[in-house]
Structure formats: structure tokens, C-alpha cells
N, C-alpha and C positions, 0 to 999 in steps of 0.2 A: 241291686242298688243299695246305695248306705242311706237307712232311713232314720226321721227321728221328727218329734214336734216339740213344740217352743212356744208357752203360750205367752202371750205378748213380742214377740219377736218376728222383723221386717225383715226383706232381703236386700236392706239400705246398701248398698257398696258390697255384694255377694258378685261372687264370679259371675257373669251375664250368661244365659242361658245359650248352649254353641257356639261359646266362645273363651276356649279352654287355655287359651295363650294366657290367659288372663291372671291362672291358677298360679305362673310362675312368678307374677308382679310382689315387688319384697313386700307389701302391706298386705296382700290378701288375707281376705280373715276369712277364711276355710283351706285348709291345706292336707293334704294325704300324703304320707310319707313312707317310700318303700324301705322297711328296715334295711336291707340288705345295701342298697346302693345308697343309701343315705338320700335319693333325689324326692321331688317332688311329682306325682303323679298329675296328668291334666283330667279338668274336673269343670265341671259346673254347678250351680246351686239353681234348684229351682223349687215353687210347690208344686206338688202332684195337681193338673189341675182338676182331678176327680172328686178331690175332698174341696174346693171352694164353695163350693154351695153346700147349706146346708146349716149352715151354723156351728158348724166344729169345730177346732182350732184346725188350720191344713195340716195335710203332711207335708215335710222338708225332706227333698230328697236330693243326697250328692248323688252326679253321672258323674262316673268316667267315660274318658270318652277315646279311653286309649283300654286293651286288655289289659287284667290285673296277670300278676306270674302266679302258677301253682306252686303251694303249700310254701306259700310268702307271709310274710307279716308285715301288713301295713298302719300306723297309726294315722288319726285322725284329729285333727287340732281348730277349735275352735277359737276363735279370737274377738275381743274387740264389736261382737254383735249390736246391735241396736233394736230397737223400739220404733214404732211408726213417727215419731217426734225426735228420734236422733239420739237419744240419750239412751247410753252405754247401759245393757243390760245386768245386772247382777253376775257371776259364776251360782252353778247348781250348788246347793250347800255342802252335800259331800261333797263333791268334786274339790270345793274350795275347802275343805279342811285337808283334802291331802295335798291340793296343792301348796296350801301353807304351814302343812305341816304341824295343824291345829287338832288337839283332842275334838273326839264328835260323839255323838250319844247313836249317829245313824245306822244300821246295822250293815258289815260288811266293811266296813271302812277302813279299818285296824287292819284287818285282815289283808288289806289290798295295796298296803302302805311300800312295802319293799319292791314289788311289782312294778308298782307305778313309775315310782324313781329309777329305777334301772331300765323299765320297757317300753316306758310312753314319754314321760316330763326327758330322761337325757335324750331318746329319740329326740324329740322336739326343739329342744335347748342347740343340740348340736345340726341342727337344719336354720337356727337363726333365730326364731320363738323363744319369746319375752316368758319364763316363768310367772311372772307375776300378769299378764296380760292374759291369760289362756282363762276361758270361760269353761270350756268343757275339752275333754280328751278321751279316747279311747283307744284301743287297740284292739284287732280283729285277722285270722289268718283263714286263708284261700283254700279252697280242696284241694285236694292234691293230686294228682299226674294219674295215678290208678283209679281214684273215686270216678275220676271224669271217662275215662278211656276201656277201664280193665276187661266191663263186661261188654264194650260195642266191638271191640276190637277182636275178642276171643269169638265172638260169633260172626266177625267177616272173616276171620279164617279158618273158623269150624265148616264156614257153608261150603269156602273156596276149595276145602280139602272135600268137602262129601259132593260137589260136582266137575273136581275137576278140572282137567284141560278139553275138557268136550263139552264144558256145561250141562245146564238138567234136561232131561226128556220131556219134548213137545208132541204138538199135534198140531196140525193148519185145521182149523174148525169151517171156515169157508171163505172164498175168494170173490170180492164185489168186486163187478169192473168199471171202467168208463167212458165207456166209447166216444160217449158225444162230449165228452170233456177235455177239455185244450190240453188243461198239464197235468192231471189224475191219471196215470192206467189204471192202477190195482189197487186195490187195500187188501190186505190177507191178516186173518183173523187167528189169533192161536191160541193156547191156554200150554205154558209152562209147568212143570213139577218140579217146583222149589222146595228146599227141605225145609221145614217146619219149626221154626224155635220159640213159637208160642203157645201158651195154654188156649183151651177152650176158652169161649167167652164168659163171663163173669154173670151176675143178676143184673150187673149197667150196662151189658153188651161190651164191657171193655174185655181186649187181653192182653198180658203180661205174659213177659219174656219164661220161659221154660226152665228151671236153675236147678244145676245139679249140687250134691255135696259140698261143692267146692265155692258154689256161689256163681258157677260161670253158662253160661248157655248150655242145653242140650236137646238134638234136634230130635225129631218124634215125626213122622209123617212126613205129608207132605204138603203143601200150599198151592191147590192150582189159580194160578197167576195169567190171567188173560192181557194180552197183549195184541198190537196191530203193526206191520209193518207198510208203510204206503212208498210206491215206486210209482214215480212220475214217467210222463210217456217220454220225456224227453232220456231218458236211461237205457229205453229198446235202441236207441242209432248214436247212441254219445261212444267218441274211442274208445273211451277207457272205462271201467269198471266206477259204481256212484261210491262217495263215501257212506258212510253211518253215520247219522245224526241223531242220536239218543235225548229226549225233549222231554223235559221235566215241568207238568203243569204248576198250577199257578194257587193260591190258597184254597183248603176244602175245594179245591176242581176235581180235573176228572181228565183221563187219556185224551178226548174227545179234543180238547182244546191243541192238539197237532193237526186238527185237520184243519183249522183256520187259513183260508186264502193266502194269506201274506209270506207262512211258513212252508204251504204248498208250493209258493209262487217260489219261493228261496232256495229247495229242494231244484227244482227244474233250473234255475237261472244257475245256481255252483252248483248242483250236482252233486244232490246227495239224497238216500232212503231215510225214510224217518221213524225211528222206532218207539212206541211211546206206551207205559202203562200208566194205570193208576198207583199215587202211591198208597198203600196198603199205612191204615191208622192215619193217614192225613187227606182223606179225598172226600168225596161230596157226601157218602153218607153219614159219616162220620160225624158230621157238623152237627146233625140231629142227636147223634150220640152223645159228645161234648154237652149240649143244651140241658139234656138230660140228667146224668149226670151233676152238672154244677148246677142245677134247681136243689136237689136231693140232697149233693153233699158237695160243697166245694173243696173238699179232703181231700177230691180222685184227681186234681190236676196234674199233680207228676205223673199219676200212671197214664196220664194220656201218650205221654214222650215213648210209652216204651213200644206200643207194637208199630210206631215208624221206623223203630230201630229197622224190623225184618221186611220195610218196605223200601229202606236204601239199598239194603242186601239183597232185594230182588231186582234191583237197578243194576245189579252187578251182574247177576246169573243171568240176567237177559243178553245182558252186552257178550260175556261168554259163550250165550248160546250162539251168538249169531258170527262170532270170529271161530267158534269149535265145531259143535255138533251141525248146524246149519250150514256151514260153509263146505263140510269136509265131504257129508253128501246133501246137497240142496235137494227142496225139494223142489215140483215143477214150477210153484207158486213163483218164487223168486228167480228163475233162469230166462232167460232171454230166447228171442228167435231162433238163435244159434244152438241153447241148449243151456248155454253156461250161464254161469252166477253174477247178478248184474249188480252187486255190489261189490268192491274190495275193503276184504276182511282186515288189511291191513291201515286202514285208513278210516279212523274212531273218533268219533268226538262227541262231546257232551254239551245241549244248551239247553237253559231252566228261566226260568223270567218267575220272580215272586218269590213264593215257596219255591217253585223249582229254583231258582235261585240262592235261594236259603240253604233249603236241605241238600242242592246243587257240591255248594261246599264239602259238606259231608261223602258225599259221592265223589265229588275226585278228591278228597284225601285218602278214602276206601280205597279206592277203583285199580288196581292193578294192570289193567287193560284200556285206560285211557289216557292218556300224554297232556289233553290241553280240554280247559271248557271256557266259555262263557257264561258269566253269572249276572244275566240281566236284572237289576233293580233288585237287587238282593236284601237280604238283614241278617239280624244276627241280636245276641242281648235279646230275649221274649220279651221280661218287663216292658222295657223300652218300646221294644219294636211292635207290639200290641198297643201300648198306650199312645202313642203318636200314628194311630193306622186309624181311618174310619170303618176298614172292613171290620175291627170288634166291636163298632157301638153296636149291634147286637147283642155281644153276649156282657156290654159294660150294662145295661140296661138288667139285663136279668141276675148281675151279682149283684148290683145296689142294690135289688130288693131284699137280699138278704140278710142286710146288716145292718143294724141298728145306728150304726154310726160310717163317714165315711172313707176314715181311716181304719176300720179296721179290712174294708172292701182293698184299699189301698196295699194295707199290709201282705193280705191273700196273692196281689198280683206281683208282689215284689218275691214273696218266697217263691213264688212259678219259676222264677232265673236257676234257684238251688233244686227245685223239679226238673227243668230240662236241660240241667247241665250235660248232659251226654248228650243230647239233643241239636246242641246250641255252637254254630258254625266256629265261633271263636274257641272252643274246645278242642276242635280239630285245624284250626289254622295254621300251625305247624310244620303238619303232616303234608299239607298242600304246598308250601313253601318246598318242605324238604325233596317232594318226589311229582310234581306238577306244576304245570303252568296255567294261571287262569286270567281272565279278562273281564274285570267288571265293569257293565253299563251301568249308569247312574242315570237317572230324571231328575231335573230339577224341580222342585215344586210338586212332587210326587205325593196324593193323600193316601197312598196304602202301606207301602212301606218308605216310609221318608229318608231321605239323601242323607241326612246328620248320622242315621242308625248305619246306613250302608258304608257311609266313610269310617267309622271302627272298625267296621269289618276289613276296611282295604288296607287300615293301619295292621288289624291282626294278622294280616297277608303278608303286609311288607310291599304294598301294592305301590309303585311310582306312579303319580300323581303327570300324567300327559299333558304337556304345555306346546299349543299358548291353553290357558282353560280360562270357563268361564267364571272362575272365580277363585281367588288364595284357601285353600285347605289348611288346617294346624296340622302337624303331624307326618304328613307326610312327604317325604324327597319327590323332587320331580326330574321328569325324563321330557327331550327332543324326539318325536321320530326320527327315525326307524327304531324301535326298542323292543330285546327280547328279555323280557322276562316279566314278571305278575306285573299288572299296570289297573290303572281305574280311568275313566276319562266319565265326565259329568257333560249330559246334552240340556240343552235351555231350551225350553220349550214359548218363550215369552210371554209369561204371566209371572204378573208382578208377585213379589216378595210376598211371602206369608205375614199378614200384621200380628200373628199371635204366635208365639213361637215355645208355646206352652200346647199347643193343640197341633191337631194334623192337619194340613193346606186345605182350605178349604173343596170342598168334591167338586163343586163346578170346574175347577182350572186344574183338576187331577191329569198325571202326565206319565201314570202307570203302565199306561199300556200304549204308549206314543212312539218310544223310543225304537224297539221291535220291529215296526212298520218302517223305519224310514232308511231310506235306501242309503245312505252315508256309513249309518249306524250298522247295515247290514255287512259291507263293503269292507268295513274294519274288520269287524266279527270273524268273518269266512277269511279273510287275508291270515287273522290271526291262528285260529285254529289249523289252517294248511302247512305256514308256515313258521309257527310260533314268537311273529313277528307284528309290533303293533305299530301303524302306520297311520299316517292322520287322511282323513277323508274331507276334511273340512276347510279344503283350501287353504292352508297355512294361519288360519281365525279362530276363535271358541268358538265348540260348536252349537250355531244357535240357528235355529231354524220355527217355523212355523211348522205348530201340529200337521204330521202328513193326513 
């Protein structure tokens, strides 16, 4: 995020908080300018609401609310500010001597004089901005396409090539059955040998990616990766062979949450096995880890991003294992009455609600072996997507106590975006554009990962916006059923509008985990993934329905 404080300074007639059409209006007075296209960026102004209490001046933080392009240069133009009483704030005193071109005693300024005029003042001048109106300006460029990619991408094809078209060697560890249960047969138990592209663990229990010479991943060992496959009973007499349904839990979770009823019941009803691990650097123990850590030293936050790297990449060699080495000889766990394999290998899909959602992204932009996912209630943006979640008042509660003041607590969460840039779905949103198809469910009125953060993401997708819907989106085109390609479609759970749109929906009418359950929502989902077509379930209406 682009941050900054302003002491005396209101957010009198600032772009409204999600509501970034706004940014284009010829008076606005915050504007971001992409040098390249001369356009304006959509944006909003708001304060952090972390630093309101307290008695600090707040932080002012622009969203965008669209991705920025890599190793772009954008400026930023302030105009026209005010005061809680209406009256037009001052320019910063450098600022206004190079805006007017006035000798300064300030240090830096002289220095910054040719700069200005050619990189920020004509940017700004030629987008429409009044020189003499500009209170403050800057200028600021984007990482770049390798900083973001270089090392995620060399180690999913460092793994792809050291396991293969047969994926890594397993083990069935043991087989629970279920007799007396309606839609359970089996669950079968395994542990994986993944190749290994991280260090030991550190003195904070964290580990870091493995780097050779070159700076690029190298693998060492091996990783055993336990994993669970569950086949419904309805798979021992269905014609045809189940699909694969690769399920990607939900924040700090855990494999466990595929066993949930609703997903067993979804399994049996379309017909498919369900493959699920934990992600490795983002799953339950971890949590205590993190806690740790950011008591001790709030320094270690990027490196938290790095050992999920080789927890996507083992979302990959799973999937390979069970289209290669599992398939080519199954073992008895997975064969049916007959003998044979009661999945087909060629019938893959991927579904993640949350994090799995999130890091879901990342995984089919990877994923070489999957065609289409669903990204239930997804995000993307960490600053963001943490500071509007009530799942972090936990760990907002243990950085405040850190810091003396509560922008600088503020400042910490906003460098987290330049930490988990490789981490961070809009990073990879491209890649999923270029070589997949995905489907994202939205909640409205969602407290954990909020619907504002998940619609950036379906902008960085390119995601058509499914109509009739329940409500106008900035940004995005929209599509009629039947539609094949990325889409988003938003369910309403009916509870009213959040009154504070500076915080996360309040937890009582949270609608994170609503959508998932409900049989319309399911109905889309499996239509899509079978046939890579999104069709409306919702009766020809937005789809609104009562929590199932």
C-alpha cells in the first residue's frame, strides 16, 4: 500500500473507501498515475484503522484496488487536501519549493529539482493537474517480473523435473474403513517423498528456501509429506471411474478440514475422491510459530512466505503422484471390487476455500496437471487482506504491544505486501489467466477474508463478473450464462451492509464458510470444473439466499 501521515489533515472529499470509480472523477484530489499509459489508477484513501486510537496522528493509506504492472513507474499526486474545518492545507515546504521553483535551505531539494520536472510535475501536468495546486507528489516503481517469480518458479520446476512423470515415492501407512457410514468407505493414509528445497529449521523454528550460487533453489533430501485420500462408497457401483478433488484447507488449518460432511457429501453426490494435505509453512502449527517469532522480532515476517513456497510444490507432486505413480500401479487401497482404480487419473481438479483459496491461486498458476479450480472466498494483497480479516486480531493484539507508537505497528504490516510478494496471488495472476481456468466464489459480508480484497483478485484474473449479480463491481466486464472462461460470481447471504467499511464485517453475520454448504453454490462449482463452463444456479436472480 502507499502510505503516509499528515498531521492536521481530514479525508474531507478523499476517494470513499470501495469505491474506486471515484479515483477517475476530474476533481479528485488523490490520483496515481501510470507513467507508461499516462492513465489513472483506481484507488481509494482511507486511515489504517489500527492507528485511531491512541493519540497519534493516523496513518493515510492509498488502496489500489486494481494490480499495479511490474517494474512500472507510477506517480502519485496530492491536491487540494483540507483540514477538519475545510480549509486548504498548506504544500509540504520542500515540496513547494520545487514545485515553485523556489530556492530552499531543506536538504535534498536542489538535488531533486530536474527529477521532478521531467518524472513527476510533467507526469502530472499532462494527466490534467493544476501545477500550482499539487500539495505533495511522489514518484515510486514496482518490482519487477523476476524479483516476484525467479526463485518460485525455478523450484516448481526443479521439483517437476526431480519427480517426474511418475511423481515422488509413497507409502499407504493405513487404511480406516466405514462400514456403518452412509457415504465414507475408506480414508487411506500416506506419507509422500518430496524433494526437499528447504533448510533446517532456524532458532524460531522457521525454514528458508535452500539457495544455490546462483541465488536459485536447491533441493537436498527429502520432505515426508503425509497426505489422505477418502473414496466414498458410492465409487465401489458408480459406472465410471471418481474424479480427483485436490482440497486446499483454510488459514493456519490443517488436511483434516476435507473431512467435513458437506465435502464428503459432494464427493458422493458428483463423484469424486478427495485428496487433501496440510500446507507445509501455513497450517496449524505454525500459528504458534508466527506468534513467536513476531513477539521476539517482527523482522522474521517475510521469511514466513518462504517455506509455503515448498508447501504449493507439494500440492503439485501429490497431484502427480496420484495421475503417475499411483495410477500406473495402484495399490489395493484405491481399487475397487473388480480390482481396478476407482478413480480416473484423467479427470483433476482443484478446490481451496480461504487460504486454500489464496494460496489455491498459486497452485493452478503452478500446477501443470490441473485445467480448472475453484477459488472459494479467496484474497490476495496480505496488508490488506489481514487488516480487514478478524481471523488476525490475534496476532494485531500482540504487534501493538510492540511499539511505541501505532503507525509504526502499521508501517510493519504494510512492508508484509514487499515480504510476501512471491507469496501473493496477484503475483501469479497472469500465469493463471495464460494456461487455466478458475471460478471464484465470493461471500458477501464475509469477516475473514472480505469480498472488496477477493474482487482485486478477480480484477488480477481477468475474472467476468456473472450477471444478473448481487450488486455493480468497479472493474470488472461482465458475462450471461453459459460462460467459459475465469468468472467470479458474489452469493448474499442476507445480513445487512457492514456499517464500518474501515473494519472487517462484524463476526456475528460472518458468511465465510456459508457459501461451500450450499447446494446452488455447489451445483455451479462441479458444472464448472467438469466442463469448464459457468452456468447460473440461481434461477435467472442474484444469488441470495438464506445461510444454509
Amino acid at each position: 500500500p502507499i502510505m503516509f501521515t499528515w498531521p492536521g489533515a481530514s479525508l474531507m472529499g478523499q476517494v470513499p473507501v470501495f469505491q474506486p470509480e471515484h479515483a477517475f472523477d476530474e476533481d479528485a484530489r488523490t490520483v496515481l498515475i501510470d507513467t507508461v499509459t499516462g492513465e489513472r489508477v483506481g484507488i481509494w484513501v482511507e486511515y489504517d484503522h489500527l492507528t485511531l486510537e491512541g493519540g497519534d496522528t493516523p496513518m493515510i493509506v492509498v488502496r489500489t484496488a486494481e494490480p499495479l504492472a511490474r517494474d512500472r513507474r507510477y506517480v502519485v499526486g496530492l491536491r487540494n487536501w483540507q483540514d477538519e474545518d475545510g480549509m486548504v492545507l498548506p504544500a509540504f515546504e520542500g515540496f513547494r519549493a520545487l514545485r515553485d521553483r523556489e530556492a530552499s535551505t531543506v536538504i535534498g531539494v536542489h538535488a531533486r529539482r530536474d527529477r521532478f520536472e521531467t518524472d513527476v510535475f510533467a507526469v502530472l501536468e499532462e494527466a490534467g493537474l493544476e501545477r500550482d495546486e499539487l500539495q505533495l507528489a511522489w514518484d515510486f516503481t514496482t518490482g519487477t517480473e523476476e524479483s516476484g517469480k525467479r526463485l518460485f518458479r525455478a523450484l516448481r520446476d526443479r521439483m517437476i523435473e526431480a519427480i517426474g512423470d511418475l511423481g515422488p515415492e509413497y507409502t499407504i501407512d493405513r487404511v480406516d474403513t466405514f462400514p456403518e457410514d452412509h457415504v465414507l468407505d475408506r480414508m487411506v493414509w500416506g506419507t509422500a517423498q518430496i524433494p526437499s528445497f528447504l533448510l533446517p529449521e532456524d532458532a524460531g523454528r522457521l525454514r528458508r528456501i535452500r539457495r544455490g550460487p546462483d541465488g536459485l533453489p536447491v533441493a537436498e533430501g527429502f520432505e515426508a509429506i503425509e497426505f489422505t485420500i477418502q473414496i466414498p462408497k458410492a465409487a465401489l457401483t458408480a459406472e465410471q471411474p471418481f474424479a480427483i478433488m485436490q482440497y486446499g484447507h483454510g488459514f493456519l488449518g490443517a488436511k483434516r478440514e476435507a473431512t467435513n460432511g458437506w465435502l464428503r457429501d459432494m464427493g458422493s453426490n458428483f463423484g469424486f475422491v478427495i485428496l487433501a494435505t496440510d500446507m507445509q509453512g501455513m497450517s496449524t502449527p505454525d500459528g504458534a510459530i508466527w506468534a513467536a517469532n513476531l513477539a521476539s522480532d517482527p523482522g522474521t515476517f517475510p521469511i514466513f512466505s518462504e517455506q509455503p513456497m515448498q508447501g504449493v510444490v507439494n500440492h503439485l507432486a501429490l497431484m502427480r503422484m496420484m495421475i503417475g505413480r499411483m495410477a500406473q500401479d495402484p495399490p489395493e487401497a484405491l481399487q475397487g471390487n473388480d480390482g481396478e482404480l476407482l478413480y480416473d487419473p484423467a479427470r483433476r481438479f482443484y478446490y481451496g476455500n480461504s487460504q486454500g483459496g489464496t494460496l489455491g491461486t498459486l497452485i493452478m498458476a503452478q500446477t501443470t496437471d490441473v485445467p480448472r479450480g475453484v477459488l472459494g472466498v479467496p484474497g490476495c494483497c496480505y496488508p490488506i487482506l489481514l487488516q480487514r480479516s478478524v481471523v488476525f486480531s490475534s496476532f494485531t493484539g500482540l504487534l501493538r504491544n510492540l511499539f511505541d507508537q501505532p503507525t509504526e505497528f502499521s508501517l510493519v504490516l504494510g512492508l508484509l505486501g514487499t515480504g510476501f510478494d512471491r507469496l501473493d496471488p496477484v503475483t501469479w495472476a497472469d500465469e493463471v489467466v495464460r494456461d487455466h481456468r478458475v471460478l471464484l466464489h465470493i461471500a458477501k459480508e464475509d469477516a475473514q477474508v472480505h469480498a472488496q480484497v477477493s474482487f482485486i483478485l478477480a480484477r488480477a484474473l481477468g475474472a467476468k463478473h456473472m450477471q444478473p449479480a448481487v450488486r455493480p463491481v468497479w472493474g470488472l466486464d461482465t458475462a450471461e450464462s453459459p460462460y467459459e472462461g475465469n468468472a467470479v460470481v458474489e452469493y448474499d447471504f442476507l445480513h445487512p451492509d457492514n456499517p464500518d467499511p474501515l473494519r472487517p464485517p462484524p463476526d456475528e453475520n460472518d458468511t465465510h464458510g456459508d457459501l461451500r454448504k450450499l447446494p446452488q453454490g455447489q451445483r455451479q462449482m462441479m458444472h464448472f470444473l467438469e466442463t469448464g463452463e459457468v452456468i447460473d444456479t440461481c434461477d435467472g436472480q442474484p444469488c441470495r439466499y438464506p445461510p444454509p
